[in-house]
C-alpha positions as CSV (number, residue, x, y, z in Angstrom):
1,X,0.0,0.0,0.0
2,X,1.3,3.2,-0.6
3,X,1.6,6.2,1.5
4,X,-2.0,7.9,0.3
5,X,-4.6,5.8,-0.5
6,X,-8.3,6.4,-1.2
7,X,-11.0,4.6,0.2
8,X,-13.8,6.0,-1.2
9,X,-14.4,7.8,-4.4
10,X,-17.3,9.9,-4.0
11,X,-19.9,11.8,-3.1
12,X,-16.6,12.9,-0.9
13,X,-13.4,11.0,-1.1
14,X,-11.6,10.6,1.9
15,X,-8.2,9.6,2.0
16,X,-6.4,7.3,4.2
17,X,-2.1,8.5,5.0
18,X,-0.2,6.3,7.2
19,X,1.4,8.2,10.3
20,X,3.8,6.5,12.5
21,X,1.7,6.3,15.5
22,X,-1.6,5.5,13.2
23,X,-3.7,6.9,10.4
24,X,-4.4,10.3,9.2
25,X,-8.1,10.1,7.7
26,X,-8.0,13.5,4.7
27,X,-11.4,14.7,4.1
28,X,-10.8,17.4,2.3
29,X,-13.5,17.3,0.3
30,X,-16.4,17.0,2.7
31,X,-14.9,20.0,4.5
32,X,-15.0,22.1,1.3
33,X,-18.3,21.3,1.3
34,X,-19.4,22.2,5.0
35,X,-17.4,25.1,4.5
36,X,-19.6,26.4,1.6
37,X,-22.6,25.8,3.1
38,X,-21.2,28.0,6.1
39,X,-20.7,30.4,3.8
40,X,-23.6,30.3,2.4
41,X,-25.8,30.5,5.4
42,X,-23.3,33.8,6.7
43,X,-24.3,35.5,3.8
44,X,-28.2,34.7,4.5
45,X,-30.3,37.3,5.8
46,X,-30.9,35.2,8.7
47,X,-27.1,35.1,9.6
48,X,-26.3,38.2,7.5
49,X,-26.9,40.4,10.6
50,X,-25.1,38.2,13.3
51,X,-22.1,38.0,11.7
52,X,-22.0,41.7,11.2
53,X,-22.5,42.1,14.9
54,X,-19.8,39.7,15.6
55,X,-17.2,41.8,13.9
56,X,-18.3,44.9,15.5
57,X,-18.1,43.3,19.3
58,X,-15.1,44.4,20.9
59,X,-14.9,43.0,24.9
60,X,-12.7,44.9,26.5
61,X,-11.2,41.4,28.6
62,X,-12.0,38.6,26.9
63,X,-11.6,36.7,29.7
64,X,-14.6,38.1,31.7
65,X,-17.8,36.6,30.1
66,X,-20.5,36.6,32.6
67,X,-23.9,35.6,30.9
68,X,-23.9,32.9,27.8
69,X,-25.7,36.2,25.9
70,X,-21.7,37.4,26.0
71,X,-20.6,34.3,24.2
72,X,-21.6,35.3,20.7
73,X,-18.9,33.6,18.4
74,X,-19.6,30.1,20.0
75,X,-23.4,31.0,19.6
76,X,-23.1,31.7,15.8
77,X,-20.7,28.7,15.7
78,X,-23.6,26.1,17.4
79,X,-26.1,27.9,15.3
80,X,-23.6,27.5,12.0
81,X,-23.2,23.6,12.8
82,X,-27.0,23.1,12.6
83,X,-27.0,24.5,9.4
84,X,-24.4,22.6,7.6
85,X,-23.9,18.3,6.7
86,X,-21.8,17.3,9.8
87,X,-22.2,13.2,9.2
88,X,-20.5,11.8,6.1
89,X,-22.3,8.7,4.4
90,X,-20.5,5.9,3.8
91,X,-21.8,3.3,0.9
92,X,-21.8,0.0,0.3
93,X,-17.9,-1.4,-0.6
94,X,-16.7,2.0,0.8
95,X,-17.4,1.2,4.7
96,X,-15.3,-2.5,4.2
97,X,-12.5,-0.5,2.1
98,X,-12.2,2.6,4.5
99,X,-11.9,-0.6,8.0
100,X,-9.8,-2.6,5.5
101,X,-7.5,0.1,5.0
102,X,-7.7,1.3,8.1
103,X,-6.9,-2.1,9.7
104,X,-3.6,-2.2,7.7
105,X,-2.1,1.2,8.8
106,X,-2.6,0.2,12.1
107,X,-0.1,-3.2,11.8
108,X,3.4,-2.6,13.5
109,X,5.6,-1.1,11.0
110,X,9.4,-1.5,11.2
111,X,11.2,1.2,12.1
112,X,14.5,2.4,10.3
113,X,17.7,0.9,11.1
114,X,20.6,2.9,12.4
115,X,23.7,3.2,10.6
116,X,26.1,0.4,10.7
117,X,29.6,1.0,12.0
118,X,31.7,2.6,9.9
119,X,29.2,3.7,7.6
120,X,28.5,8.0,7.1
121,X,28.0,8.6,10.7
122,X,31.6,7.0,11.5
């Protein structure tokens, strides 16, 4: 297996890389898409207006929030995540292919020798 490998093709591919402690799972492409929609609902008239207050708030300690009505980034944020995809569907081959692949990045992997006496290092 190489390096990068892709488990599943579409609607959003997701890649599987190898790391030394694990597996990396790369879904680009599914973020791209939440991403969008994020977008898309900011620029709604029903977000339009929250997002411009956002950018005018200005605390003067950021530390010192006293009532969750201060908390108005992680309120557009929660609101935000109900608007967008947040589960990716698997299909089919791609759930055995995505465990499968999954399954062999986790199998010890040798680890690179040291140099042998008398070799660069000497």
């Amino acid at each position: 297996m190489s390096e990068r490998e892709c488990v599943m093709s579409g609607p959003h591919p997701i890649y599987v890389d190898a790391m030394p402690a694990g597996a990396v799972l790369d879904v680009e492409a599914f973020v791209t898409g939440v991403v969008q929609d994020a977008v898309e609902a900011l620029l709604s008239d029903e977000f339009a207006d929250r997002l411009a207050e956002l950018a005018e708030v200005q605390p003067s300690d950021p530390h010192a929030v006293q009532v969750p009505s201060d908390l108005h980034m992680e309120s557009l944020v929660s609101d935000l995540v109900k608007q967008v995809e947040t589960r990716m569907p698997l299909y089919g081959g791609q759930v055995q292919r995505l465990a499968s692949a999954l399954g062999r990045l986790v199998q010890p992997r040798p680890v690179p020798g040291q140099r042998r006496e008398g070799g660069a290092a000497a």
